[in-house]
N, C-alpha and C positions, 0 to 999 in steps of 0.2 A: 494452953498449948503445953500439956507435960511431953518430956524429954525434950523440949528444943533449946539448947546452951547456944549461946550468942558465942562466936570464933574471936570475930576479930568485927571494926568498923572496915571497912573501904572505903577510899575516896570515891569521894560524885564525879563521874566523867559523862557527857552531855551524850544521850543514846543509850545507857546504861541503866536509867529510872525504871526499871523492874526488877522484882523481886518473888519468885512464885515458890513456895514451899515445896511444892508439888511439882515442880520443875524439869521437863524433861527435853534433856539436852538434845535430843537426836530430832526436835519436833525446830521448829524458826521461833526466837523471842516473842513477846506478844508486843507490837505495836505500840508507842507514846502514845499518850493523848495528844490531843489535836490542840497548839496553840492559839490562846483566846487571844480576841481580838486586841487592839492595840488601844491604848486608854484615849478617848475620843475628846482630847485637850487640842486649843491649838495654842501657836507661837504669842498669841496676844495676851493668855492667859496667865502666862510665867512673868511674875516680876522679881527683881533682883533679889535674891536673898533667901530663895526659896530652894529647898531641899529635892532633888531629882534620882534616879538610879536609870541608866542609860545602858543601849551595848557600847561594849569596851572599841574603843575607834577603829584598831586593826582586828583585833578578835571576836566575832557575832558573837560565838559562844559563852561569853564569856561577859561579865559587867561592869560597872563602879558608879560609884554616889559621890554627888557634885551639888556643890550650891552656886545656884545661876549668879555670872555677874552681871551678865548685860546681855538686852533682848534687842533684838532687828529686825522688827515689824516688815520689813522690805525682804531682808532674804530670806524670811521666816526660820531663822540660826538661832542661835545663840549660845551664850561663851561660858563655858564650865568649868569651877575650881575643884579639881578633883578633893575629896576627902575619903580617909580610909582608917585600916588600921593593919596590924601587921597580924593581929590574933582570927584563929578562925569562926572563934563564938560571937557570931555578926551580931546573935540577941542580947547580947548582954554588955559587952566591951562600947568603950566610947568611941565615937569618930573623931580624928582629926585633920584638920587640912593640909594637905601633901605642898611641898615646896621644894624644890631643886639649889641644892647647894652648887655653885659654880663653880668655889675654891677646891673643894672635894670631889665634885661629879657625881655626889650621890643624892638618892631623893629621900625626902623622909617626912613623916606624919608628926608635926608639932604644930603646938599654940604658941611656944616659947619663939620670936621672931628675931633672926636676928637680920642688920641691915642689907646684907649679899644675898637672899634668901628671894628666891625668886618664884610665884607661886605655879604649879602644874596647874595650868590648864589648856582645854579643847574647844572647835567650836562646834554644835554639836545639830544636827536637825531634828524635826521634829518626829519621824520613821525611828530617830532612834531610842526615843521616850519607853521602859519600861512599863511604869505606875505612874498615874498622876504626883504632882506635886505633895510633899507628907514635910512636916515640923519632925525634929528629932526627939527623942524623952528628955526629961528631966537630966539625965545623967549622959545627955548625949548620945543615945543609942539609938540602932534604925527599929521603929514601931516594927510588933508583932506582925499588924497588919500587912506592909509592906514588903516583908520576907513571904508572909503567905503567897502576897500576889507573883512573886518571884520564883516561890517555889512550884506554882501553879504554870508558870512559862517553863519551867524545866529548869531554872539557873542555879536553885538552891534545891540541894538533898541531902540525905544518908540512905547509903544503900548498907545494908544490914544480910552478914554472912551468917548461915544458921545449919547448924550438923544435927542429924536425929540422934 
């Protein structure tokens, strides 16, 4: 691809995953792909302690990664301790688990616990399961794998601005 200089990154906004060099504005976007299907787990399969990325409760668009703490075979639920991080390099930074400070009102990503420290979590069903169940790396981070599947539903991207 000579003469194509890279502008600028733009953020991922959900509806926005194309990008055509050849681009012509006066014609309609070209269509997403069509979201695969939903990972064909069920509520019996998740035991405590196991690493999930869900849609975000009030936001479809939008995700987060949680480790189960408990399963309910009955309302086929179960209850999710959010883990995140504040960085946007999901590939390579560690997770940590979110907890709500009560004295402050704010929420924040530590290992460091202290005893007011109250952990974020939701309960969550099984519609709203991203990827099957995944372990995190060595260094705490979400597998390659896992972000593929993600960026395959549309939730992870970079859209890439390009000037001839």
């Amino acid at each position: 691809m000579d003469g194509v200089n890279v502008e600028r990154l733009r953020r991922y906004r959900p509806g926005s995953d194309f990008l055509l060099l050849d681009y012509d504005s006066t014609t309609s976007p070209p269509k997403p792909p069509s979201t695969p299907p939903s990972p064909t787990i069920v509520v019996g399969d998740l035991v405590p302690g196991d690493m999930l990325a869900v849609k975000h409760p009030s936001d479809s668009t939008r995700f987060v990664f949680g480790k189960v703490l408990h399963v309910d075979d009955l309302a086929d639920t179960f209850t999710l301790h959010y883990w995140g991080t504040t960085s946007k390099n999901l590939a390579r930074v560690p997770l940590a688990p979110e907890y709500f400070d009560p004295q402050d009102g704010k929420s924040l990503f530590t290992t460091r616990l202290l005893p007011h420290y109250v952990p974020a979590t939701s309960l969550f069903d099984m519609v709203d399961v991203l990827c099957p169940p995944f372990a995190l790396t060595v260094k705490k981070a979400v597998p390659h794998s896992v972000l593929s599947q993600l960026s395959a539903l549309g939730f992870v991207g970079v859209v890439l601005a390009f000037s001839p």
